[in-house]
Each structure stands twice: as C-alpha cells, then as structure tokens.
PDB file of N, CA, C and O in Angstrom:
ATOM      1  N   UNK A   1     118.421  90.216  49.225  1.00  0.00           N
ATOM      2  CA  UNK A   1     118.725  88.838  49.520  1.00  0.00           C
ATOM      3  C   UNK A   1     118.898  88.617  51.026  1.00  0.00           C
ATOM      4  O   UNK A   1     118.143  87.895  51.676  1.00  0.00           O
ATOM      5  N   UNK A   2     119.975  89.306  51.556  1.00  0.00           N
ATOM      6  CA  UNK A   2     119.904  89.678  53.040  1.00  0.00           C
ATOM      7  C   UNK A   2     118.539  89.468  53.813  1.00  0.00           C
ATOM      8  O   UNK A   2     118.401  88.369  54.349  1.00  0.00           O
ATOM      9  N   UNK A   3     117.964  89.983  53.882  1.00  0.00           N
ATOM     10  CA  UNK A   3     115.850  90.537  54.016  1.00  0.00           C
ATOM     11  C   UNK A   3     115.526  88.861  53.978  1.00  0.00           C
ATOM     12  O   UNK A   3     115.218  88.269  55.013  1.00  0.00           O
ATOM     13  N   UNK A   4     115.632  88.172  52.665  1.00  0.00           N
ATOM     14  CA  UNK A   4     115.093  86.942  52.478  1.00  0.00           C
ATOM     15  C   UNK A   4     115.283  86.125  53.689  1.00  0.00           C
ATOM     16  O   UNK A   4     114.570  85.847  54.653  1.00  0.00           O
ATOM     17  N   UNK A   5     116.379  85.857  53.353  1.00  0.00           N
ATOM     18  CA  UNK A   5     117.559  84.720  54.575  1.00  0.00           C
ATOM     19  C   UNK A   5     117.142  85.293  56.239  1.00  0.00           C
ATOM     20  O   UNK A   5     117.296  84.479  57.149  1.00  0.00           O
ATOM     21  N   UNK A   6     116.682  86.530  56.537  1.00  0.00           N
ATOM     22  CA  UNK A   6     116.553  86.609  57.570  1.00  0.00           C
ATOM     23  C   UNK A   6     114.997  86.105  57.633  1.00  0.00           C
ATOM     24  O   UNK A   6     114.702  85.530  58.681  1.00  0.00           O
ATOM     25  N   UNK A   7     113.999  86.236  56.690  1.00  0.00           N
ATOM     26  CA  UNK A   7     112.779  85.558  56.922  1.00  0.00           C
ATOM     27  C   UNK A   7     113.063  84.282  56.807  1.00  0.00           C
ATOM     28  O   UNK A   7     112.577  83.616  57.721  1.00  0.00           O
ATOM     29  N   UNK A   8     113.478  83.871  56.270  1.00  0.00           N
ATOM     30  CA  UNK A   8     113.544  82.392  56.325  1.00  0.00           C
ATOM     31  C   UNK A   8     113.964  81.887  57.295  1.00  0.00           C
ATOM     32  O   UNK A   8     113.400  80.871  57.702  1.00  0.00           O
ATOM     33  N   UNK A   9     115.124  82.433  58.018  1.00  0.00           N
ATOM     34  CA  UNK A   9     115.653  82.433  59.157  1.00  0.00           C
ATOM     35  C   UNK A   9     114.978  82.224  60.297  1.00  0.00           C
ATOM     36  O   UNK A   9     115.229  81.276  61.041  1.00  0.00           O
ATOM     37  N   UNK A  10     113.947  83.208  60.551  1.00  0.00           N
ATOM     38  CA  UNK A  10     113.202  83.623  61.441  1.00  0.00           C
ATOM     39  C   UNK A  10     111.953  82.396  60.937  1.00  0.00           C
ATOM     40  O   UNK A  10     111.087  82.593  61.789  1.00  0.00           O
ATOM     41  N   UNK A  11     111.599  81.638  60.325  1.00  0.00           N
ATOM     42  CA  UNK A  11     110.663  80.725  60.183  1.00  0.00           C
ATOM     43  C   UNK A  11     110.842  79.415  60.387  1.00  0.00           C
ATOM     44  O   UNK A  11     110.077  78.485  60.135  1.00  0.00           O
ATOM     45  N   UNK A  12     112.002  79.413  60.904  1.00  0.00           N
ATOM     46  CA  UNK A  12     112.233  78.025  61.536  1.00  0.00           C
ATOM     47  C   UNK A  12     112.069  77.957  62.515  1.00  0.00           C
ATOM     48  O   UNK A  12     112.981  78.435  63.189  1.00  0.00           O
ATOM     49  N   UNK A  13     110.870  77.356  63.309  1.00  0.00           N
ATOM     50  CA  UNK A  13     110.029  77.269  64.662  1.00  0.00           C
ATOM     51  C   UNK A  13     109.791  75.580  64.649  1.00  0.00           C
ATOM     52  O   UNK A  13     109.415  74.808  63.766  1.00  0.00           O
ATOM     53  N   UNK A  14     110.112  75.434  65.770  1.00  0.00           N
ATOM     54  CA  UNK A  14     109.033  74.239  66.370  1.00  0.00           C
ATOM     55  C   UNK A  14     108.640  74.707  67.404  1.00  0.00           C
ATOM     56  O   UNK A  14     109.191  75.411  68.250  1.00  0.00           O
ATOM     57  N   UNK A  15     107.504  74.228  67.303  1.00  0.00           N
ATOM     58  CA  UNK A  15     106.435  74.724  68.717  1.00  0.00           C
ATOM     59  C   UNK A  15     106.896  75.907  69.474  1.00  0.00           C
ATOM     60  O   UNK A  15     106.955  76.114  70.686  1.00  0.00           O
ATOM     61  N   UNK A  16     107.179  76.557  68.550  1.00  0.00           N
ATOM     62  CA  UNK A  16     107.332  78.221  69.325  1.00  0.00           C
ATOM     63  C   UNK A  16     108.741  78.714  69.253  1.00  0.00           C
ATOM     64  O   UNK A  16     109.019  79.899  69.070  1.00  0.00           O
ATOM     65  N   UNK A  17     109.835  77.521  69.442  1.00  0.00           N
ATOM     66  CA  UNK A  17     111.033  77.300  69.497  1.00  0.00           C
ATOM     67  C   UNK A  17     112.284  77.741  68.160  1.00  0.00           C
ATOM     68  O   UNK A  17     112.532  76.892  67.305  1.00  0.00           O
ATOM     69  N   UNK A  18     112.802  78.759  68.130  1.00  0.00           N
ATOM     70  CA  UNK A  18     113.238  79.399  67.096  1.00  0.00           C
ATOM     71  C   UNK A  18     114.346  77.786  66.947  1.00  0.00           C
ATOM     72  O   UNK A  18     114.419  77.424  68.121  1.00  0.00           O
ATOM     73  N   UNK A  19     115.032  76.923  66.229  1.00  0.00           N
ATOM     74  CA  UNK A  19     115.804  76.025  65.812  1.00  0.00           C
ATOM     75  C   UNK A  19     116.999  77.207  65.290  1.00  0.00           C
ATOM     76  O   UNK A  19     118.128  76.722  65.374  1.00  0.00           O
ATOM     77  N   UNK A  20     116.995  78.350  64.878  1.00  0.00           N
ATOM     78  CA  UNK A  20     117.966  78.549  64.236  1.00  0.00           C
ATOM     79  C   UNK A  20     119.064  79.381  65.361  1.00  0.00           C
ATOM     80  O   UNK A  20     120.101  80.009  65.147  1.00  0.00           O
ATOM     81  N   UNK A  21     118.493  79.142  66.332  1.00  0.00           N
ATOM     82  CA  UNK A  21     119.502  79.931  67.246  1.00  0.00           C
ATOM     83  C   UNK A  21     120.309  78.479  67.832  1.00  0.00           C
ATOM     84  O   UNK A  21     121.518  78.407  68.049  1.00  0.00           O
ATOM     85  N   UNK A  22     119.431  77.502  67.998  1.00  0.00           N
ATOM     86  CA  UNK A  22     119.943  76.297  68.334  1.00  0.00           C
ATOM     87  C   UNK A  22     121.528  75.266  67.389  1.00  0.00           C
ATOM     88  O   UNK A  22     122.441  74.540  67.784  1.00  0.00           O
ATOM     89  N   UNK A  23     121.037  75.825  65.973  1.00  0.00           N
ATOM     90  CA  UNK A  23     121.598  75.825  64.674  1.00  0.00           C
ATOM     91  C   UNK A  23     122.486  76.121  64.933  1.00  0.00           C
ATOM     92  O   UNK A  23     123.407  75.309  65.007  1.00  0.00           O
ATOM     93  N   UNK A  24     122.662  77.483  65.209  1.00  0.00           N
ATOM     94  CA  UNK A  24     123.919  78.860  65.143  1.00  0.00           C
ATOM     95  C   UNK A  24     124.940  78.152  66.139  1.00  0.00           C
ATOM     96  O   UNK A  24     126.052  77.720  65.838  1.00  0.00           O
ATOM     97  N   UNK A  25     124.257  78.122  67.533  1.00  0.00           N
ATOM     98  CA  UNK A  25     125.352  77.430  68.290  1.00  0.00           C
ATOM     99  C   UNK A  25     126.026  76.329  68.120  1.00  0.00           C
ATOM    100  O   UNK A  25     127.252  76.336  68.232  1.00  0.00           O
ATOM    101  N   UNK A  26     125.274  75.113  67.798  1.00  0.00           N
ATOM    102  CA  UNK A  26     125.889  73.758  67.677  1.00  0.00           C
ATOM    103  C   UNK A  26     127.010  74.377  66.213  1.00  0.00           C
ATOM    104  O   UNK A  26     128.166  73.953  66.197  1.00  0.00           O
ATOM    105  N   UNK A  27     126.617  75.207  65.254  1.00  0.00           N
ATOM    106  CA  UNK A  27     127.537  75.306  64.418  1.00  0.00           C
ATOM    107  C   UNK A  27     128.883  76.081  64.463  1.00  0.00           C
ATOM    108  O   UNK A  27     129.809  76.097  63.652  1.00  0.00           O
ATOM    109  N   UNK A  28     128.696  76.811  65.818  1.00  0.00           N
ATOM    110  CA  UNK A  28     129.899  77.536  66.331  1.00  0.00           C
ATOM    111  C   UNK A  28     130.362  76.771  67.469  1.00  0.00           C
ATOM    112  O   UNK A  28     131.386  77.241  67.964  1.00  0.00           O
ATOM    113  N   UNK A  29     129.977  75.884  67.946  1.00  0.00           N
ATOM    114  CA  UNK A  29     130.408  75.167  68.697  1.00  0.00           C
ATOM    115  C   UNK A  29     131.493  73.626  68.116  1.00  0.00           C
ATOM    116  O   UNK A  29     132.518  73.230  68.671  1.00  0.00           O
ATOM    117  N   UNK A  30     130.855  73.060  66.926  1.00  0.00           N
ATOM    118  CA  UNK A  30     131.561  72.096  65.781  1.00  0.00           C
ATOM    119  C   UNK A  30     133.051  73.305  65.658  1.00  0.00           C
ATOM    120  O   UNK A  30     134.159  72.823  65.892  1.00  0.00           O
ATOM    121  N   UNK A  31     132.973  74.505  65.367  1.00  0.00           N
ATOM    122  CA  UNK A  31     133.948  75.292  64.772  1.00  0.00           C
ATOM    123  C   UNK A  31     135.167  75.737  65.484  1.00  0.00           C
ATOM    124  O   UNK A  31     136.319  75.894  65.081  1.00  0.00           O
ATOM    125  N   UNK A  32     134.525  75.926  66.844  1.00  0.00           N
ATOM    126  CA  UNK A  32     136.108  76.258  68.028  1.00  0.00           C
ATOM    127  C   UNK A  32     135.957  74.620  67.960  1.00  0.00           C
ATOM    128  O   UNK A  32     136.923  74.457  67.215  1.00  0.00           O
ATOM    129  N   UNK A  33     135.519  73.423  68.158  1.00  0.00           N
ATOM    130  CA  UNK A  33     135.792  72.399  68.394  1.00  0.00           C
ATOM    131  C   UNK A  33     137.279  72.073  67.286  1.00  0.00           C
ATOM    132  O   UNK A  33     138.484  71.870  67.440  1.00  0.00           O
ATOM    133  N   UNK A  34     136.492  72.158  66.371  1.00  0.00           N
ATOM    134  CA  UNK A  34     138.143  71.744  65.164  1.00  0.00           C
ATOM    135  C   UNK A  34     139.191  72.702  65.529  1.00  0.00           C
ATOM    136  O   UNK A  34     140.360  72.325  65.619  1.00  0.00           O
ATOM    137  N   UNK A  35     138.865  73.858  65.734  1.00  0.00           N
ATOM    138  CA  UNK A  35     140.437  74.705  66.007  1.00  0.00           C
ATOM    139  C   UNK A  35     140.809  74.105  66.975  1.00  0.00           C
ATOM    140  O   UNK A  35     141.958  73.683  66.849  1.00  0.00           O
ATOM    141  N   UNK A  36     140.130  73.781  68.302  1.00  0.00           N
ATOM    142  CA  UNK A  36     140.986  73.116  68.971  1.00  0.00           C
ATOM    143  C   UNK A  36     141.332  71.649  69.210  1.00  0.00           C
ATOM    144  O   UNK A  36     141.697  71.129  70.264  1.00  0.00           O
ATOM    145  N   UNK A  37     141.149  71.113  68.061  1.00  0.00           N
ATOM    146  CA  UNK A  37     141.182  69.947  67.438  1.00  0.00           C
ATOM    147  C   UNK A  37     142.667  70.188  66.990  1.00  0.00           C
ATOM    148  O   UNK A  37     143.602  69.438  67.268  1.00  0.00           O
ATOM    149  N   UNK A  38     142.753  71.422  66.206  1.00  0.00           N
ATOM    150  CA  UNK A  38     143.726  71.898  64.955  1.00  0.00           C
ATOM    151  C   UNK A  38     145.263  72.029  66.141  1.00  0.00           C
ATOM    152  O   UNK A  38     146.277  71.333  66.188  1.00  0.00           O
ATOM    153  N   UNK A  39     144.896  73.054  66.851  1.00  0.00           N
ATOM    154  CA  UNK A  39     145.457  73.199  67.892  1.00  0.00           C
ATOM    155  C   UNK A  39     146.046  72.260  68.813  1.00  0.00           C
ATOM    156  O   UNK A  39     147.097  72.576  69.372  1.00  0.00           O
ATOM    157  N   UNK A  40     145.423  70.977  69.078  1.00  0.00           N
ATOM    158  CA  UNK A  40     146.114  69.984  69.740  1.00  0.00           C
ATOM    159  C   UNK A  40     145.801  70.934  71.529  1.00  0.00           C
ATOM    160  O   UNK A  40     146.608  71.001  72.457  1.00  0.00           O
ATOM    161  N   UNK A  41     144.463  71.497  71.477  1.00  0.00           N
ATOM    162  CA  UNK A  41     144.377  71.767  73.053  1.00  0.00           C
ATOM    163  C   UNK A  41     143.079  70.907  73.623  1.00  0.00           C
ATOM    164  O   UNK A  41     142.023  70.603  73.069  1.00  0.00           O
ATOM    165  N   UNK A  42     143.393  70.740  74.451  1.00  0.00           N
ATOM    166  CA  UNK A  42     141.990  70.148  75.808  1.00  0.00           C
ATOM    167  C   UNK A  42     140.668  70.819  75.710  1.00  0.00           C
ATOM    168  O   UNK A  42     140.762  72.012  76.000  1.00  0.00           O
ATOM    169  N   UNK A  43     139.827  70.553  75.489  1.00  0.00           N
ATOM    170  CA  UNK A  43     138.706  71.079  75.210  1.00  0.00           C
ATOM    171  C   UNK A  43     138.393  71.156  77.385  1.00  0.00           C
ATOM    172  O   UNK A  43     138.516  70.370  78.324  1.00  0.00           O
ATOM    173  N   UNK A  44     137.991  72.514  77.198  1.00  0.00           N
ATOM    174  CA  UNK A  44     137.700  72.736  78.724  1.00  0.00           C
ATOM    175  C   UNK A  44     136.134  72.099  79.354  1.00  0.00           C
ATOM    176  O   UNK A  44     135.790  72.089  80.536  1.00  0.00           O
ATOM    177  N   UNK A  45     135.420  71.639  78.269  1.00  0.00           N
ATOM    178  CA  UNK A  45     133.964  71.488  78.697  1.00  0.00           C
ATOM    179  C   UNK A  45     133.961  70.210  79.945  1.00  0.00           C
ATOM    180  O   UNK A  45     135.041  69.619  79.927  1.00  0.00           O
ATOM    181  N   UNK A  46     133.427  69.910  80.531  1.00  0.00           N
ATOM    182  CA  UNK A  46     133.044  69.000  81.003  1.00  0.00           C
ATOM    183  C   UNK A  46     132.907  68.137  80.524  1.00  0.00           C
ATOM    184  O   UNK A  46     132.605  68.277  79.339  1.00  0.00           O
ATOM    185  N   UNK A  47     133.037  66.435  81.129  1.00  0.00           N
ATOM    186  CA  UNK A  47     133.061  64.940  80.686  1.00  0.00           C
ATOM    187  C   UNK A  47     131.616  64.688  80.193  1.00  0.00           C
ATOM    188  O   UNK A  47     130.584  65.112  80.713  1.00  0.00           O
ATOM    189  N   UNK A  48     131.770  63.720  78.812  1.00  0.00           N
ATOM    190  CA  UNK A  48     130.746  63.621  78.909  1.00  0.00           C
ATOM    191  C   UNK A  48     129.363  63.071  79.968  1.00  0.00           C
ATOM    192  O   UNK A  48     128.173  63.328  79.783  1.00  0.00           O
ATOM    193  N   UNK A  49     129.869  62.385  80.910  1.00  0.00           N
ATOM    194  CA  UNK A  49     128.443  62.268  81.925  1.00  0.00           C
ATOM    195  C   UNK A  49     128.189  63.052  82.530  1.00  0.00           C
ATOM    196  O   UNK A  49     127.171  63.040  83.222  1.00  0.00           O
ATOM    197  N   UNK A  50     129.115  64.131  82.488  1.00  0.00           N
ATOM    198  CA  UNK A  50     128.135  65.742  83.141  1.00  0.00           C
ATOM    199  C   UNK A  50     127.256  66.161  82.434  1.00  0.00           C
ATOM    200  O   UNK A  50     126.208  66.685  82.810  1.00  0.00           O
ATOM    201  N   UNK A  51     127.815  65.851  80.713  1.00  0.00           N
ATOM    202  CA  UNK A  51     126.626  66.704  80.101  1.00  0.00           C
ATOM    203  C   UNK A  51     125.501  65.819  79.803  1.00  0.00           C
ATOM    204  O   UNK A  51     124.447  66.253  79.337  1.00  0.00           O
ATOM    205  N   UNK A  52     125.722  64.505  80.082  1.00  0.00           N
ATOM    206  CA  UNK A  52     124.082  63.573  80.242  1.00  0.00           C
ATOM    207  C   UNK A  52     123.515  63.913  81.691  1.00  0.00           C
ATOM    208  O   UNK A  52     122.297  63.903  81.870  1.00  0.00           O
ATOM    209  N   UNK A  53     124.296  64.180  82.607  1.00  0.00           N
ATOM    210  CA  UNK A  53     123.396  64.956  84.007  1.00  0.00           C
ATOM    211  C   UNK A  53     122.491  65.869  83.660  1.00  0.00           C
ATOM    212  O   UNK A  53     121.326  66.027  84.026  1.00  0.00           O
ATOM    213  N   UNK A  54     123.307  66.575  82.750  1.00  0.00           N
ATOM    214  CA  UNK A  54     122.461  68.257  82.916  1.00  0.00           C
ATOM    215  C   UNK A  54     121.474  67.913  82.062  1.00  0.00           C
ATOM    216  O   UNK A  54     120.326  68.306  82.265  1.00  0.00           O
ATOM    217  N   UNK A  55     121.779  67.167  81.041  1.00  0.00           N
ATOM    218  CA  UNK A  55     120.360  67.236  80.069  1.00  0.00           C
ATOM    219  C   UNK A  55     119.194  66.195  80.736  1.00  0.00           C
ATOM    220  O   UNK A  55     118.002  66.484  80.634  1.00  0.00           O
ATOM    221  N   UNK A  56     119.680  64.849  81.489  1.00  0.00           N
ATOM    222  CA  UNK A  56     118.849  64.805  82.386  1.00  0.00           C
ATOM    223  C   UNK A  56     117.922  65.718  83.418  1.00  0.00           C
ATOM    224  O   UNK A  56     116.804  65.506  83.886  1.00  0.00           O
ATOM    225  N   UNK A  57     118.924  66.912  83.592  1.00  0.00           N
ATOM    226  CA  UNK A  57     118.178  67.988  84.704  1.00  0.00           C
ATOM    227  C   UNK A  57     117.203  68.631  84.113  1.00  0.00           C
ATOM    228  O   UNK A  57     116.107  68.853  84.628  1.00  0.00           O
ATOM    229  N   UNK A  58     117.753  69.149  82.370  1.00  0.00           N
ATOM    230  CA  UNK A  58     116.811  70.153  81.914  1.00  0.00           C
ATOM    231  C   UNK A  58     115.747  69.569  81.366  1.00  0.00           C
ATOM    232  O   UNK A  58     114.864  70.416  81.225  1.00  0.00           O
ATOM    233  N   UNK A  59     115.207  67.842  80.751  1.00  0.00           N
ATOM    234  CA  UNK A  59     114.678  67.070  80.885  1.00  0.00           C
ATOM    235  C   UNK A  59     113.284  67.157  82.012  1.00  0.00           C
ATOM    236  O   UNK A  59     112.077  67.363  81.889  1.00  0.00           O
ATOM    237  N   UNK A  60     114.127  66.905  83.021  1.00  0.00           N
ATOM    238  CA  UNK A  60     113.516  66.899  84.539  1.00  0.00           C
ATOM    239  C   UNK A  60     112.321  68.100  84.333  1.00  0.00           C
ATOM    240  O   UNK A  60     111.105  67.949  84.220  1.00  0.00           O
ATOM    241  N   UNK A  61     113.116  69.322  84.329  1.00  0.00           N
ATOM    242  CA  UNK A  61     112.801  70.604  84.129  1.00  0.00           C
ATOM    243  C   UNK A  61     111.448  71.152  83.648  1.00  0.00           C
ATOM    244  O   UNK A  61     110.642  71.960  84.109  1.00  0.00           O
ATOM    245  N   UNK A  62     111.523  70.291  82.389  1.00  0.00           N
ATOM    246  CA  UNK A  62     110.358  70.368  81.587  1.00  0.00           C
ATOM    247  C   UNK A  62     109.182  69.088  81.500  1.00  0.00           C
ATOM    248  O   UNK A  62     108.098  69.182  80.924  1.00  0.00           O
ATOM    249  N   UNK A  63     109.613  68.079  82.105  1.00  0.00           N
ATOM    250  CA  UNK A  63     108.924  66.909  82.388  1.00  0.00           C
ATOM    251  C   UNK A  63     107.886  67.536  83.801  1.00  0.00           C
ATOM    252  O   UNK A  63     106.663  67.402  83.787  1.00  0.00           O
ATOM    253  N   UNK A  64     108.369  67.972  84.542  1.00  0.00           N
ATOM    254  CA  UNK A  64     107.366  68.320  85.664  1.00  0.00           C
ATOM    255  C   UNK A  64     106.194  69.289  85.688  1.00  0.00           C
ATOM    256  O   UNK A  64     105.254  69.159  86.472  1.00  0.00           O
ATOM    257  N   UNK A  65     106.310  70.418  84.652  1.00  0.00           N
ATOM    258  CA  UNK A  65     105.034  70.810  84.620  1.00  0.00           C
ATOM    259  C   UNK A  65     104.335  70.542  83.813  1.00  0.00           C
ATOM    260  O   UNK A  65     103.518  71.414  83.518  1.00  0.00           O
ATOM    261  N   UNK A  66     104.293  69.475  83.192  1.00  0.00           N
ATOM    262  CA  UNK A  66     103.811  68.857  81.934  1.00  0.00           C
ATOM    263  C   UNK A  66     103.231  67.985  83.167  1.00  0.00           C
ATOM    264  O   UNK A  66     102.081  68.247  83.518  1.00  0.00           O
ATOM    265  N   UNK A  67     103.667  67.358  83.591  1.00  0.00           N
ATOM    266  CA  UNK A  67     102.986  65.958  84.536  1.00  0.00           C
ATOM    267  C   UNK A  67     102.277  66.556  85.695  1.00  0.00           C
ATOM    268  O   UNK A  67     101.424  65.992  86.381  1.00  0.00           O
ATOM    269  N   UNK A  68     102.847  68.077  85.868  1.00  0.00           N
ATOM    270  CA  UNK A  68     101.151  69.120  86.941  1.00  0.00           C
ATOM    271  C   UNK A  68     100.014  68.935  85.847  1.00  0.00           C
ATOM    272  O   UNK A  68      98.853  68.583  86.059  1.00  0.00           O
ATOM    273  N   UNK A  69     100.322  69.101  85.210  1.00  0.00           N
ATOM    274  CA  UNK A  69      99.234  69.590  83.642  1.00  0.00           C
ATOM    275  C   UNK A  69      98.387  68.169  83.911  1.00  0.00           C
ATOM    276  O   UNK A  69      97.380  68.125  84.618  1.00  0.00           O
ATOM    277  N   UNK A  70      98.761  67.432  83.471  1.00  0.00           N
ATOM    278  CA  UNK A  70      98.040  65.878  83.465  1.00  0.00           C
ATOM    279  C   UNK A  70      97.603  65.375  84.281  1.00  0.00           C
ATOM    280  O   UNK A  70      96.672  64.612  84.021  1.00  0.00           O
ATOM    281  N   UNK A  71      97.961  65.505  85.441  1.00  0.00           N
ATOM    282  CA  UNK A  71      97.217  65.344  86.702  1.00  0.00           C
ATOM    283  C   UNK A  71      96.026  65.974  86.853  1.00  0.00           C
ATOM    284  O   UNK A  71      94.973  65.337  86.842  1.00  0.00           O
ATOM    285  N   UNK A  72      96.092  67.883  87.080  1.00  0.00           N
ATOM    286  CA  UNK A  72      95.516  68.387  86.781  1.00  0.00           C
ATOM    287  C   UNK A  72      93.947  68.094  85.910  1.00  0.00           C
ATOM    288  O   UNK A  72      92.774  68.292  86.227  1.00  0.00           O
ATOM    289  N   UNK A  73      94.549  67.586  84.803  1.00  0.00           N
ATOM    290  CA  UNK A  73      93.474  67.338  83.468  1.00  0.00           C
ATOM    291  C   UNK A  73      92.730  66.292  84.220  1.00  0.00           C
ATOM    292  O   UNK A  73      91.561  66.667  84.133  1.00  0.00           O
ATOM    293  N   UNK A  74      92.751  65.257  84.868  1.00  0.00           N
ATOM    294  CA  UNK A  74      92.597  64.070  85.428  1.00  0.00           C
ATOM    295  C   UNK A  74      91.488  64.286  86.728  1.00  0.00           C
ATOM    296  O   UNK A  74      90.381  63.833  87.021  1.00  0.00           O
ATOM    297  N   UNK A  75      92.287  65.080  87.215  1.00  0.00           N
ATOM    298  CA  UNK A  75      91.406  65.660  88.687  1.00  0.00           C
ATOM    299  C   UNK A  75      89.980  66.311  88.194  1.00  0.00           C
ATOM    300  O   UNK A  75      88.846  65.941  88.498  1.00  0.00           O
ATOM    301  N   UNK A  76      90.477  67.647  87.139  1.00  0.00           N
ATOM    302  CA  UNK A  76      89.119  67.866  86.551  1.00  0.00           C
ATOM    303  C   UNK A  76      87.897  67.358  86.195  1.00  0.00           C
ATOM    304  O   UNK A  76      87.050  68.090  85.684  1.00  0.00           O
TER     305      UNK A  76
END
C-alpha cells in the first residue's frame, strides 16, 4: 500500500512541477499555523504585503524569460 501512495504521489505533475511537495508544505504550514493559533503566539512571518512583493518578484522571475522567448520567436 505504502509503494501505491508513493506512485501516486509521485504522479502529481503539472508541467514538470511535482504539486505534492507544494501540497506537503502549505499542509505543514496550515498545521504550525493552528498551534500557534492554539498557542496564542505571533506568527513570525512577514506582513502580508511582503508576501505579495515576493510573489510579485518570483512572478517577475519567471515572466522574463518567457518574454526573451517571444521576442525571440518574433525576430526569427
């Protein structure tokens, strides 16, 4: 059964992109969130408009060689 769950596991791709590692975190991340929910402590992360910066950045990140690409295609 073990064996199964790890293929199945391992077959969750988008475009190359394993989702289940993405999965794993957001679901351990929900999980210290409630303990320290439970806890009554300050969550140390950053505000949220830092973390719309950064995903703006990593955004950025991947927007630019996509738009070499197209140019590229264009010039050709």
């Amino acid at each position: 059964m073990l064996q199964e769950w790890a293929l199945y596991t391992a077959s969750i791709n988008l475009h190359g992109v394993n989702l289940m590692n993405y999965l794993i975190s957001l679901a351990i991340g929900l999980f210290v969130g409630v303990i320290y929910g439970a806890l009554d402590f300050r969550s140390p992360a950053p505000p949220a408009i830092a973390l719309i910066g950064l995903m703006g950045m990593l955004l950025g990140e991947k927007l630019w060689p996509m738009g070499r690409q197209l140019v590229s295609g264009w010039l050709t």
